[in-house]
ZAMARGU-4260 file (C-alpha; in steps of 0.2 Angstrom, whole numbers, plus 5000, padded with zeros to 4 digits):
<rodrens>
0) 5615/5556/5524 | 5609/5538/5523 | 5608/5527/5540 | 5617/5511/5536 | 5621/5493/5545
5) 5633/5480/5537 | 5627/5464/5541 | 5641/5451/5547 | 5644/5435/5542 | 5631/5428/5555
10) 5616/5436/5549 | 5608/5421/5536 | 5595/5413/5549 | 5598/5427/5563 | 5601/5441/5558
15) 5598/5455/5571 | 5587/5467/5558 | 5587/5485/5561 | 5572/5495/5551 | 5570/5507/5564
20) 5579/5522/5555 | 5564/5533/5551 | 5548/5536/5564 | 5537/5528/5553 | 5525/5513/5554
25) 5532/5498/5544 | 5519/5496/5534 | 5523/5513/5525 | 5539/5508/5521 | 5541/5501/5503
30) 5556/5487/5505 | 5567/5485/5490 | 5579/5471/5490 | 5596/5468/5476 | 5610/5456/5474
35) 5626/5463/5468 | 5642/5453/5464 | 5655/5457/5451 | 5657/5472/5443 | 5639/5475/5446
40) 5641/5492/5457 | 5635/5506/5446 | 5623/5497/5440 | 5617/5494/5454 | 5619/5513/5459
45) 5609/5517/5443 | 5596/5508/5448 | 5594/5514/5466 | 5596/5531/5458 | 5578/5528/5448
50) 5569/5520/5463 | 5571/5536/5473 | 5567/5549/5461 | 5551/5549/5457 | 5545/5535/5474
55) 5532/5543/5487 | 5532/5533/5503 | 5549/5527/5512 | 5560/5515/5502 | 5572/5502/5512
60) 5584/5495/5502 | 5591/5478/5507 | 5607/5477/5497 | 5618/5458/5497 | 5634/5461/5489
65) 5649/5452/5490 | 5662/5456/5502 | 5673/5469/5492 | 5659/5479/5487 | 5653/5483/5506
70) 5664/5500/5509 | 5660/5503/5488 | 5640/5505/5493 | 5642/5512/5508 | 5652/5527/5501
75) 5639/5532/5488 | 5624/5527/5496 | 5631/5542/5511 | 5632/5556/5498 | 5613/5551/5492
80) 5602/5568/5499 | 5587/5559/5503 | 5590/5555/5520 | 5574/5556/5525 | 5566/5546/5515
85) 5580/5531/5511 | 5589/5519/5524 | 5598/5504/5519 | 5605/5488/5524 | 5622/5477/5516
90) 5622/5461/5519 | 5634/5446/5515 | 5630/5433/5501 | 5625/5418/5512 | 5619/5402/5507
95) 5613/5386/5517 | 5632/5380/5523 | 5628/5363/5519 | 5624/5367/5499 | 5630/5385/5498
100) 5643/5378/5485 | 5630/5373/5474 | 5620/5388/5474 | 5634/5398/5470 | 5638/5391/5456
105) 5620/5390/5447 | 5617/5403/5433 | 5627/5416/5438 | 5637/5421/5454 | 5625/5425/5467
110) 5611/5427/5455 | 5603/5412/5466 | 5604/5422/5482 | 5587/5428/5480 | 5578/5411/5481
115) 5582/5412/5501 | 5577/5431/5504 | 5560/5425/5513 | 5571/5415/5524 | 5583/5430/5529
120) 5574/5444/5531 | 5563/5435/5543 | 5556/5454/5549 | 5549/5458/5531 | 5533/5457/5528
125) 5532/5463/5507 | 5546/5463/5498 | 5549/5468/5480 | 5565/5462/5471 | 5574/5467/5456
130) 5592/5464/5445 | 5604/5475/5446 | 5600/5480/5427 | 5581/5489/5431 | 5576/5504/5429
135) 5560/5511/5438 | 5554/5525/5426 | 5539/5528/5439 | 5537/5527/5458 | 5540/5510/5467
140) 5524/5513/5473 | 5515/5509/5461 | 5522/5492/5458 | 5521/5490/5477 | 5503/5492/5476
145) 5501/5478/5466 | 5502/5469/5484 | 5485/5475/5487 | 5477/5465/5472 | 5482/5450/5476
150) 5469/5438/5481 | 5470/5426/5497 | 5481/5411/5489 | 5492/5425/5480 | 5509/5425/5486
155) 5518/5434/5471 | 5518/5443/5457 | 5528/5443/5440 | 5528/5447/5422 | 5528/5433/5407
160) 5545/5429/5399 | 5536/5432/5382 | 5521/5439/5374 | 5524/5429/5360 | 5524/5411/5359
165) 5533/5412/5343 | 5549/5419/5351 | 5545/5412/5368 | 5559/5402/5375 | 5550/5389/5388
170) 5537/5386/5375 | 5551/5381/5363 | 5567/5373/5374 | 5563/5370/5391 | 5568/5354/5398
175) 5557/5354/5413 | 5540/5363/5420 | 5536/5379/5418 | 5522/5392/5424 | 5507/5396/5409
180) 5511/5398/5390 | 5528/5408/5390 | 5535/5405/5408 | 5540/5417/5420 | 5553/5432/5421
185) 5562/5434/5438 | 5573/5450/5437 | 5556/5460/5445 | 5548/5449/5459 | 5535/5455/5472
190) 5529/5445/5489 | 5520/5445/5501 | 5535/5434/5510 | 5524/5431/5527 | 5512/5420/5517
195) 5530/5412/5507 | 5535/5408/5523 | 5517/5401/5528 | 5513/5394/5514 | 5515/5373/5508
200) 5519/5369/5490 | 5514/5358/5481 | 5528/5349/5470 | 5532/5332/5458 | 5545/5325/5471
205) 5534/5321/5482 | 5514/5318/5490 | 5518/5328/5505 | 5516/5347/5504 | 5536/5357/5507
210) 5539/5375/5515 | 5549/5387/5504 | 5565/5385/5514 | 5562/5363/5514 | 5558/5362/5494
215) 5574/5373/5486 | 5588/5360/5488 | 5576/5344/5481 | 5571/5354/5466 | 5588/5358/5463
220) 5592/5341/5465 | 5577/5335/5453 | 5582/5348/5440 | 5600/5352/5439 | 5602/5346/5423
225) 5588/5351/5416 | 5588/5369/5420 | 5597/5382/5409 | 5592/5402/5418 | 5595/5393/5436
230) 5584/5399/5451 | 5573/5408/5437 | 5569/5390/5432 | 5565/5383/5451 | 5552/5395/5453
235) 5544/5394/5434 | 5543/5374/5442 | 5538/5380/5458 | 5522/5390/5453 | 5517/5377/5439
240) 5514/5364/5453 | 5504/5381/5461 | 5499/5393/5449 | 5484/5400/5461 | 5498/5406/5472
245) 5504/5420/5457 | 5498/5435/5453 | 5504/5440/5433 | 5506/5458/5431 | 5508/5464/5413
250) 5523/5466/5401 | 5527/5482/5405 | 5531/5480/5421 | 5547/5472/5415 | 5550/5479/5399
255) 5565/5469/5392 | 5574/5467/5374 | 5565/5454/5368 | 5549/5467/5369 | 5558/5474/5355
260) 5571/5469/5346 | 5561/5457/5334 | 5546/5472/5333 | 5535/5478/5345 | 5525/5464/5355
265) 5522/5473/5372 | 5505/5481/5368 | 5500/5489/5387 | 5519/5496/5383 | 5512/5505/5368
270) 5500/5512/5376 | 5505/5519/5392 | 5524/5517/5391 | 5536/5507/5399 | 5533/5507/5418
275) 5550/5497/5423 | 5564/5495/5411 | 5575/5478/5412 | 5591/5480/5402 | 5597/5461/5403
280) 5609/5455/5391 | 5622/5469/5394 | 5614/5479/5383 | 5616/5495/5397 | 5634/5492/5390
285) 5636/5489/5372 | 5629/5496/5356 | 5618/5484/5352 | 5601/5491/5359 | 5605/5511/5361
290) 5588/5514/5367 | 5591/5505/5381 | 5607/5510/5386 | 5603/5529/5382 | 5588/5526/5396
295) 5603/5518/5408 | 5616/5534/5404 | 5603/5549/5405 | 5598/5541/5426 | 5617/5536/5426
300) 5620/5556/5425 | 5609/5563/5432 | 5612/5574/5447 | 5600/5575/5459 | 5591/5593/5460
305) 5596/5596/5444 | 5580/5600/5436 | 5571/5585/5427 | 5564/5591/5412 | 5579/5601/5406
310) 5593/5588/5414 | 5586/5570/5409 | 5569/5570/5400 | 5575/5583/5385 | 5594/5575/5382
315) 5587/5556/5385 | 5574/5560/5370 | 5586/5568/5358 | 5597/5553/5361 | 5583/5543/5357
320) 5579/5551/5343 | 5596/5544/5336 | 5591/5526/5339 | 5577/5525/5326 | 5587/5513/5313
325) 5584/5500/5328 | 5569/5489/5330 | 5568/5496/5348 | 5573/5514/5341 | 5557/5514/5330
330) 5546/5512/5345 | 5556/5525/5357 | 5543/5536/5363 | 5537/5520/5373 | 5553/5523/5382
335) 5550/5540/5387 | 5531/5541/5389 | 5530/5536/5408 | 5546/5543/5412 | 5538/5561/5406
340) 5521/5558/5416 | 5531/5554/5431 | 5542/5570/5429 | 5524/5580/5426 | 5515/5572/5444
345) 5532/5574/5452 | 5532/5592/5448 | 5515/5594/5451 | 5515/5585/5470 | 5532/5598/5474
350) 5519/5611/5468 | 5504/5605/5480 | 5516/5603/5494 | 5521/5621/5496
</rodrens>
């Protein structure tokens, strides 16, 4: 069983926090926060499912969902058998009272929610957010370690929206500032949110320095019209006024479509594998891109005990195996590559542990 605290109504600027679950120091903890609205549930769940197979250290997952989905998460999140090693918190979708219908409606419901995390979960120190539609084919560790590379004016890390320029959408249509060649993909972002929350931007609004929670509703303001992927485009403008404060991890990381579907251009996925998978535009859910969404439905079904090889690696690869008339399809065994190593080390840590 899961320990689990629904968070009221109140808790935007101060929320009472309670990361006390395990007897473990905080900073062993891995925190892993999601924003869920619509029918976003079991993917969602999916997604959760993949962080704890294969993860190492502690996971905390800071779940906002709207209202209805509260008793939803709780129920299935209780019946999860890694009790020891899983805790969670739900918490409303709150934004500033005096704009929150604003942020509501930009890009997608809730999908701006994010933007004010450092700002809610005051206690967190690190903090690694994701969409609902990833898939961690590796431990969360890994990704989490990434913290310890950054250098002192580093504050966060993501992956470019392209490796090619020629397909590139910033590059090609943007209507306002964006970070380095391609810009800047959101759905996997780490930070170090005590230096966020320290930390004074720079920006084109004006001479003076802002704070994360004093430089959100301006650039909004500045940009509304300007900007078509929403909070994903306030922080591609954010990071171009302060590039020395990102750290850029590579492509497969956040292993999308558009890695794919026009050929290959993720080399690093080529040769190790995809480490994260990130199945936007639905494609978890049509028949557009099968490789993806046989990756999504092999975790999706998977029961957990069941043994790995014979249960998700060895279906998921003859599914796979089906997909070659795709683009993606030709390249598949990127999509299982990592997954199989993490299945191997897994194994082989159960075996060291006995």
């Amino acid at each position: 069983m899961l320990p689990s605290d629904v968070c009221g109504m109140n808790c935007f600027w101060e929320a009472a926090f309670r990361y006390d679950y395990m007897k473990t120091h905080p900073s062993e903890k891995m925190h892993l926060a999601v924003v869920a609205c619509g029918e976003r549930l079991e993917e969602t769940v999916t997604m959760l499912r993949s962080a704890i197979i294969f993860s190492i250290k502690p996971l905390h997952f800071h779940i906002f969902a709207e209202d209805q989905l509260h008793e939803s998460f709780k129920d299935i999140l209780e019946e999860f058998p890694y009790g020891g090693k899983v805790n969670y918190t739900i918490y409303p979708i709150t934004f500033p009272s005096e704009s929150a219908a604003e942020w509501k409606k930009l890009f997608k419901p809730c999908a701006s929610q994010r933007l004010f995390l450092p700002l809610i979960l005051k206690n967190v120190d690190s903090l690694l957010y994701v969409d609902t539609d990833i898939l961690f084919l590796r431990p969360v560790d890994d990704i989490w370690s990434f913290l310890g590379k950054f250098n002192s004016t580093q504050i966060a890390a993501m992956a470019p929206e392209h490796e090619e320029p020629r397909i590139g959408w910033y590059n090609r249509f943007a209507r306002h500032p964006y970070y380095g060649v391609t810009g800047i993909n959101s759905g996997v972002m780490l930070m170090n949110m005590t230096r966020i929350r320290r930390k004074y931007f720079k920006n084109d609004m004006t001479p003076v320095r802002l704070q994360w929670g004093e430089i959100m509703m301006p650039l909004l303001k500045k940009y509304k019209l300007n900007i078509t992927w929403g909070d994903q485009d306030l922080l591609n403008i954010m990071f171009f006024h302060n590039p020395e404060s990102l750290y850029v991890f590579p492509c497969q990381w956040n292993y999308r479509p558009d890695h794919c579907i026009y050929g290959s251009n993720c080399k690093a996925a080529e040769e190790e594998g995809i480490f994260i998978l990130h199945g936007n535009r639905g494609v978890y859910h049509d028949d557009k891109q099968p490789t993806f969404r046989a990756v999504y439905e092999a975790i999706k079904n998977y029961s957990f005990g069941d043994d790995l090889v014979h249960s998700l690696l060895q279906p998921l690869e003859r599914e796979l195996q089906k997909t070659t008339h795709t683009y993606c399809g030709r390249v598949y065994k990127v999509f299982i590559k990592q997954l199989t190593k993490s299945v191997r080390d897994l194994y082989a840590r159960r075996s060291k542990g006995r």
